[in-house]
C-alpha positions as CSV (number, residue, x, y, z in Angstrom):
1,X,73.7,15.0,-49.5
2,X,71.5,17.9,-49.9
3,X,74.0,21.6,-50.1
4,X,71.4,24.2,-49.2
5,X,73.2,27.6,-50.1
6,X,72.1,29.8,-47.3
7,X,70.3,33.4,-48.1
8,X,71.8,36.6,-47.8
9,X,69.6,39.1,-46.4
10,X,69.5,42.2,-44.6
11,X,66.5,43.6,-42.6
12,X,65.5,47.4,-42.1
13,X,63.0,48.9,-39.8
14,X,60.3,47.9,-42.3
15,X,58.0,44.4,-41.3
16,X,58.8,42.0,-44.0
17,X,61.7,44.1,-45.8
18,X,63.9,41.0,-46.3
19,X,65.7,41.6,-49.1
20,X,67.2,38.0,-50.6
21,X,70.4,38.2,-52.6
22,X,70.4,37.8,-56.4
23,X,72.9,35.4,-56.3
24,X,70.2,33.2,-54.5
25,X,67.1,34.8,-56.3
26,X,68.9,33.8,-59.9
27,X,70.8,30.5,-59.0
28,X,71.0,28.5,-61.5
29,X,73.3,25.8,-60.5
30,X,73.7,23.6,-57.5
31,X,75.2,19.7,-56.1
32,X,75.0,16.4,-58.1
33,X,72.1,15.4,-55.7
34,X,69.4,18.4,-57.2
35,X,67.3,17.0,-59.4
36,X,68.0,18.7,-62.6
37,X,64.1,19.2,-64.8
38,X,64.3,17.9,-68.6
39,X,62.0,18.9,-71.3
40,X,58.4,17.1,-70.8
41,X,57.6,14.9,-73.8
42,X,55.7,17.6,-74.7
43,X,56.1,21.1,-74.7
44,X,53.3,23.5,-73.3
45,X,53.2,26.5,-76.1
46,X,52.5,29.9,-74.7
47,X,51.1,32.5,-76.7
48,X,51.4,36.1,-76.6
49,X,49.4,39.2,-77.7
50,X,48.4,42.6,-77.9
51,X,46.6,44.5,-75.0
52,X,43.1,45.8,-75.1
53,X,43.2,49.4,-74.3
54,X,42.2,48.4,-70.8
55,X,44.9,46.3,-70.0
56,X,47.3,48.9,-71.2
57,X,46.2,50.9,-68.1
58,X,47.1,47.9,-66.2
59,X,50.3,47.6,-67.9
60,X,51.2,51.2,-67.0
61,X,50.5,50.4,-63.0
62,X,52.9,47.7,-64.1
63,X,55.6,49.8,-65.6
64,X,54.7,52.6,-62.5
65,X,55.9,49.4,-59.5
66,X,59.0,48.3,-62.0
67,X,60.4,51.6,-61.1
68,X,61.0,50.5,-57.3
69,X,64.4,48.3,-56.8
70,X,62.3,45.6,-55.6
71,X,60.4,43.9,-58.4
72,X,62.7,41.8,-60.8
73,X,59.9,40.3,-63.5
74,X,56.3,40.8,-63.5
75,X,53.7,38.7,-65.7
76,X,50.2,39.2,-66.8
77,X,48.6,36.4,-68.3
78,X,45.1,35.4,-69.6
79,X,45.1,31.9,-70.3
80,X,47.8,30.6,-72.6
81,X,48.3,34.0,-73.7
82,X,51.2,35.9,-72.2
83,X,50.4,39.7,-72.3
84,X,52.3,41.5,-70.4
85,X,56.2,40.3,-69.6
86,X,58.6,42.1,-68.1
87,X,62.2,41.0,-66.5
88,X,64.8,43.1,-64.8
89,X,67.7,40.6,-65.6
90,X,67.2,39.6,-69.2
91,X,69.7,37.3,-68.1
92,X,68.5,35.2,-65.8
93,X,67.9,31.6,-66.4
94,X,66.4,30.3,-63.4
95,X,64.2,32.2,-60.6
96,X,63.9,30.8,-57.6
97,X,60.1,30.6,-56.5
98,X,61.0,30.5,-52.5
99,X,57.7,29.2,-50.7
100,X,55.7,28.9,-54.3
101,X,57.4,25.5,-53.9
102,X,55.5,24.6,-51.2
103,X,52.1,25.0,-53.5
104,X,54.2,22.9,-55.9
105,X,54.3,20.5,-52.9
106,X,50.5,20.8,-52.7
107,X,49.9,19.8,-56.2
108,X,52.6,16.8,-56.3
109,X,50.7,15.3,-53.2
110,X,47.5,16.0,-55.1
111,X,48.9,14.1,-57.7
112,X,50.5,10.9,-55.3
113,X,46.2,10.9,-53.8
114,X,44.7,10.4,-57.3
115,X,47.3,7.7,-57.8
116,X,46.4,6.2,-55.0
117,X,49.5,6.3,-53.0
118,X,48.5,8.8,-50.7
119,X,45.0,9.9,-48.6
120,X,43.7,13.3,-47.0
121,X,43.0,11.8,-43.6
122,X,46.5,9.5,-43.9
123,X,48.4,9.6,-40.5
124,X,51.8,11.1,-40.8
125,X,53.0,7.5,-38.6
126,X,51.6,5.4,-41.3
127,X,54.7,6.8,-43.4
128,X,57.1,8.0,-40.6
129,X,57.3,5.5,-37.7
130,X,59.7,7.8,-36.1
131,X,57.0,10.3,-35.2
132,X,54.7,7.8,-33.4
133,X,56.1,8.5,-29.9
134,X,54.8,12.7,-30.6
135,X,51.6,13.7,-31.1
136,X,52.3,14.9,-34.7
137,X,52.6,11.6,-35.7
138,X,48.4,11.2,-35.5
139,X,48.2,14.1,-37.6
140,X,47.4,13.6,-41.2
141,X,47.8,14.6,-44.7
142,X,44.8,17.3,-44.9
143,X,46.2,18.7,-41.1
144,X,50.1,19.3,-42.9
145,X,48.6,20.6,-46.2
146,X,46.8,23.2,-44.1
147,X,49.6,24.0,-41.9
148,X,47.8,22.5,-38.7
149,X,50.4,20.0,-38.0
150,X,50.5,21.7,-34.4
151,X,54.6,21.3,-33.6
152,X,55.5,24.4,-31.5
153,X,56.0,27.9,-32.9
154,X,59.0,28.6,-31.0
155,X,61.2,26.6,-33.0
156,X,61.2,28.7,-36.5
157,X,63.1,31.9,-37.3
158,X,59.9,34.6,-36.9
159,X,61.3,36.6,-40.6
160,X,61.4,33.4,-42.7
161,X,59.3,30.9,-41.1
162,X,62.3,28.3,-41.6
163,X,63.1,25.8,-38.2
164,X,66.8,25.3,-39.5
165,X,69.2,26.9,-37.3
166,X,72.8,27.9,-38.5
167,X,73.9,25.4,-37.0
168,X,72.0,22.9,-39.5
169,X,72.3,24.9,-42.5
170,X,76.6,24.3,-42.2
171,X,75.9,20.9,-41.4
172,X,73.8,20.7,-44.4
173,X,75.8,22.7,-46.9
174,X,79.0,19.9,-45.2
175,X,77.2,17.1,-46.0
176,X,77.3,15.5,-42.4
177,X,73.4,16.1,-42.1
178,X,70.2,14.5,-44.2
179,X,66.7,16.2,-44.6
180,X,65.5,13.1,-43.0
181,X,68.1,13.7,-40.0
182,X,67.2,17.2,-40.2
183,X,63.1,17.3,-40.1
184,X,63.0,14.4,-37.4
185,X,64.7,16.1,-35.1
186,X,62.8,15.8,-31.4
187,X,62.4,19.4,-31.3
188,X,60.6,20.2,-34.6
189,X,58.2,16.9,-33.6
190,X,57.0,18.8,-30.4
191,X,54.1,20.0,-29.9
192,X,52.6,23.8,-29.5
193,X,52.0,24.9,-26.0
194,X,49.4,27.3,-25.4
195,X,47.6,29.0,-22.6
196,X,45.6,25.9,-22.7
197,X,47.8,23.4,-22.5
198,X,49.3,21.4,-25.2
199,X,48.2,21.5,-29.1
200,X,46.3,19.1,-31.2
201,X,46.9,18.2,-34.4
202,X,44.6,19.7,-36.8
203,X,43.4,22.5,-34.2
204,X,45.4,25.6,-35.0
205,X,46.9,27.1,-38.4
206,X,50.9,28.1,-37.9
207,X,52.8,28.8,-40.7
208,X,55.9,27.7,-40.7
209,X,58.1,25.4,-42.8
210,X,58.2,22.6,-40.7
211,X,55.0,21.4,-41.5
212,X,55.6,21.0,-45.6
213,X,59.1,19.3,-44.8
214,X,57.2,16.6,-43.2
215,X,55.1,16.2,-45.6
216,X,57.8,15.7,-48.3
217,X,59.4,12.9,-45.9
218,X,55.9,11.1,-46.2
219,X,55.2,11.8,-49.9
220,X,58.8,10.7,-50.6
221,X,58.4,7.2,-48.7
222,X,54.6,7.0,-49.9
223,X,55.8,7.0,-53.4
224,X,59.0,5.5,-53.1
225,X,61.1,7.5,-55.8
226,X,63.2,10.9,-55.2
227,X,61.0,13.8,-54.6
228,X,62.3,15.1,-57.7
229,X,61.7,12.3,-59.8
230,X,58.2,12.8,-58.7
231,X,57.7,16.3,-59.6
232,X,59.1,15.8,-62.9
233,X,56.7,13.2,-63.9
234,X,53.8,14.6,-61.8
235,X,54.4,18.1,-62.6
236,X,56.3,19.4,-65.1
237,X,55.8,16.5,-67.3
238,X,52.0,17.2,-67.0
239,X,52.7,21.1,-67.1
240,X,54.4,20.9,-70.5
241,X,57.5,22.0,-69.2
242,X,60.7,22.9,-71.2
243,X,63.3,22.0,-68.7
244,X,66.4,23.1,-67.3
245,X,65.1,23.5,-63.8
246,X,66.2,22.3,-60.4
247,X,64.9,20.5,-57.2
248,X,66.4,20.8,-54.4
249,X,66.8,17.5,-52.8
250,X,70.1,15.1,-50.7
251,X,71.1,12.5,-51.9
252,X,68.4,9.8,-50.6
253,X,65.8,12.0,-52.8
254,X,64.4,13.6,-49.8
255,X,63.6,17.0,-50.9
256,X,63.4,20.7,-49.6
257,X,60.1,21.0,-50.5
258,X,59.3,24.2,-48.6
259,X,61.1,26.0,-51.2
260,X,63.6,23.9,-53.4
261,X,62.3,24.8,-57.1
262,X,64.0,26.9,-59.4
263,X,62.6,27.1,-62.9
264,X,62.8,29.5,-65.8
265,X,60.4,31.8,-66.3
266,X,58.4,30.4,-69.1
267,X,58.1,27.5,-67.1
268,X,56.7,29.5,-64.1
269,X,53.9,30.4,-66.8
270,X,53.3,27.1,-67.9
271,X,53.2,26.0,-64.0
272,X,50.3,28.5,-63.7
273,X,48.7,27.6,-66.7
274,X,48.3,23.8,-65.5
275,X,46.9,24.5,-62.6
276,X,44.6,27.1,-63.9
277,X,43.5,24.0,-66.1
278,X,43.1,21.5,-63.5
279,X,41.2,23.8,-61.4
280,X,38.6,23.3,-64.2
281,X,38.6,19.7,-65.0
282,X,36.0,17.2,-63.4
283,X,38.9,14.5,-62.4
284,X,40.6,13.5,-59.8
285,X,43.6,16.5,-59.5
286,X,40.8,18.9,-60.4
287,X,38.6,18.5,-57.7
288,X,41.8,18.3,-55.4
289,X,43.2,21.4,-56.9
290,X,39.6,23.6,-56.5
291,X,39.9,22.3,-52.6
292,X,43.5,23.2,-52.4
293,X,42.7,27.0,-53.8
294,X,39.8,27.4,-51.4
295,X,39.6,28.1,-47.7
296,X,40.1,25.4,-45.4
297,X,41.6,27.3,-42.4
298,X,41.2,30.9,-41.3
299,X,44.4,33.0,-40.5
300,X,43.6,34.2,-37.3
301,X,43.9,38.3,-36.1
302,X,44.3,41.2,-37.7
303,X,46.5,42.0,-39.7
304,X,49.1,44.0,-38.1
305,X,49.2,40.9,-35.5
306,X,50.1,37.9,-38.0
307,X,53.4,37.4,-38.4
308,X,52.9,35.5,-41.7
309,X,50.2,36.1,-44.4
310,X,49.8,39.6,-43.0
311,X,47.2,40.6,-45.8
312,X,45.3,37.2,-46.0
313,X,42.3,35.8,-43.7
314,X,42.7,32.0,-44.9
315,X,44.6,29.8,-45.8
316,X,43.9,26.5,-48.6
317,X,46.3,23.2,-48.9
318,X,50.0,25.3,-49.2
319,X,47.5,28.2,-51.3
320,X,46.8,31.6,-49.2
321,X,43.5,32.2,-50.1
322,X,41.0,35.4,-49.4
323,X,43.1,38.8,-50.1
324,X,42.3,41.5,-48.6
325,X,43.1,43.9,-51.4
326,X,42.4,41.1,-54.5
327,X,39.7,39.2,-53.1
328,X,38.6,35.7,-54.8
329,X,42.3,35.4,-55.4
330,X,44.3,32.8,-54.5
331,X,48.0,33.4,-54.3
332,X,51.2,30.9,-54.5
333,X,54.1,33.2,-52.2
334,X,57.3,33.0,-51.5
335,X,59.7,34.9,-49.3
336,X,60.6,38.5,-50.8
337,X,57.7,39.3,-53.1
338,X,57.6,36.0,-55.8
339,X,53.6,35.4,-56.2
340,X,51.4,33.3,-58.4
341,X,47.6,34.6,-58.6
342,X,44.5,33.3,-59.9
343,X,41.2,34.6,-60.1
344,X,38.5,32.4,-59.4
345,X,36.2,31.8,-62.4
346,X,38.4,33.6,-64.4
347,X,41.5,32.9,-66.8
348,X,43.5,35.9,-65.4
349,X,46.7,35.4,-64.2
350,X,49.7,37.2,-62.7
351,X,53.4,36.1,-61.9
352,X,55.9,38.3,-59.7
353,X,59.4,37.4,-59.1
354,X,61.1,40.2,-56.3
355,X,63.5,40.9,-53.8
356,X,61.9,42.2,-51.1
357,X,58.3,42.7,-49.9
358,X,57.9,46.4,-49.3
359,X,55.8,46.7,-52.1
360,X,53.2,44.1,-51.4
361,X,50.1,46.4,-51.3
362,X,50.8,48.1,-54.5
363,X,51.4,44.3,-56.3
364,X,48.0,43.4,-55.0
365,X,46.0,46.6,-56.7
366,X,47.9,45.2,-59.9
367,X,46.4,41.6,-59.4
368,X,43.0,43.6,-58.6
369,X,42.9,45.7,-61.6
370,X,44.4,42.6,-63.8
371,X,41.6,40.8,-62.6
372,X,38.7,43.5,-63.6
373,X,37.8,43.4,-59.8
């Protein structure tokens, strides 16, 4: 059974000034049924060198954001050069990556469509009978990916975007509940109702995490090993990982994948590094990954009226996508400040591990300047 260790936070007067707990930022350990990552037959080398006299001016905005009590590690990257690294903890052995797992989702399902076990426009009740009395269960792959599933809003916690209730989260952490019994649950299967009338899957972007746990029950029973099993040989086999990771997943292999993956942080590199690569190759995961990094819904309002994604207008497959202070940028996030950038049609790079997200603006001028925009 899957133990999900619940987050300590506090909240101040400040929109999205969660602040998440090292003990759950850094956790490097949980139950039998994680999925621990070995080393990939082989290694991905990173390289590292010396700044330009540019980049040192980006470096010093760097060093100028480290001084907050928010950022714990901060990368710069070009290619598979590592030029900039920085880590509060020097100890730390694992980070957790929050909702960056859910762009790890993204690419795993990429990965399950080019082997043919999966398609975009596959129906969520070709894999899950159990939704085929609700309207989700007509939406499909692409719909999930793009968070358009269309289940109701008012069934997520409006600070982390997460449908468990404490209620699930002891009966989790007990043992007494699945992710399977957990994610088909009647309420998180029912539909958005709007001022005109009921929702349609495909029709509206909500971000919320019940959308990505649906997709890891189909991707799960569309592949037929434990989610990660998957990853590991989808992933970070093909990323040239080192290992010593986790996946968070129960005991049937049904993982958290809207935020289960812990990994060192060479490993985050080398995750950012693949899919920088695949974003440029002319096969099957490379034309999915281009798609995945590029619009494919808009994020409605204005800022200061999204509860999620307050400084993005789109959204790609689990990839926010059109920044409104890095623009061409697409970003893998997570709850409290962890981000992944890349440029488009460049090989820059940044990584940002954090505890709370009071900073946000002031991270995205470093990605802009990193970038040369």
């Amino acid at each position: 059974m899957i133990r999900v260790f619940l987050i300590t936070v506090t909240f101040s007067a400040t929109a999205h000034a969660l602040t998440i707990g090292p003990g759950e930022l850094y956790r490097a350990n949980g139950p039998a049924s994680w999925h621990r990552i070995v080393p990939a037959p082989q290694v991905q080398p990173l390289k590292t060198r010396t700044p330009t006299a540019s980049e040192e001016t980006v470096i010093a905005q760097a060093r100028a954001a480290q001084l907050r009590t928010s950022p714990t590690a901060v990368v710069l990257m070009d290619g598979d050069a590592v030029v900039y690294a920085w880590q509060r903890n020097e100890a730390a052995r694992l980070y957790w990556g929050a909702s960056i797992g859910k762009s790890v989702l993204s690419m795993a399902v990429g990965q399950a469509i080019c082997a043919g076990k999966l398609q975009l426009a596959a129906k969520v009740r070709e894999f899950v009978p159990e939704a085929a009395l609700y309207a989700v269960g007509e939406a499909t792959v692409r719909d999930l990916l793009r968070m358009a599933g269309g289940t109701a809003d008012n069934t997520v916690n409006p600070e982390t975007s997460s449908p468990w209730t404490p209620a699930d989260n002891r009966a989790l952490n007990d043992g007494t509940l699945t992710m399977q019994q957990l994610v088909l649950q009647p309420k998180l299967l029912t539909m958005h109702k709007g001022f005109f009338g009921e929702a349609k899957p495909g029709e509206r972007f909500s971000y919320k995490s019940t959308d990505p746990a649906l997709l890891g029950i189909v991707l799960r029973r569309a592949t037929g090993i434990a989610y990660g099993s998957w990853l590991q040989q989808q992933v970070f086999d093909a990323m040239g990982a080192e290992g010593g990771g986790l996946v968070e997943q129960d005991g049937e292999g049904y993982g958290l994948t809207s935020a289960g993956v812990r990994l060192p942080l060479a490993d985050w590199e080398r995750l950012a590094l693949w899919v920088r690569r695949v974003s440029d190759e002319g096969s099957c995961i490379g034309d999915y990954a281009r798609k995945a990094m590029l619009l494919q819904v808009d994020n409605p309002g204005l800022p200061s009226q999204r509860k999620f994604g307050v400084l993005f207008d789109g959204y790609g497959y689990f990839f926010w996508v059109r920044n409104r202070i890095a623009p061409k940028t697409t970003f893998a996030s997570g709850l409290g400040g962890q981000r992944i950038s890349w440029r488009e049609g460049s090989t820059r790079m940044t990584l940002f591990f954090s505890r709370e997200e009071d900073w946000m603006p002031q991270l995205y001028e470093i990605v802009r300047a990193w970038n040369g925009d």
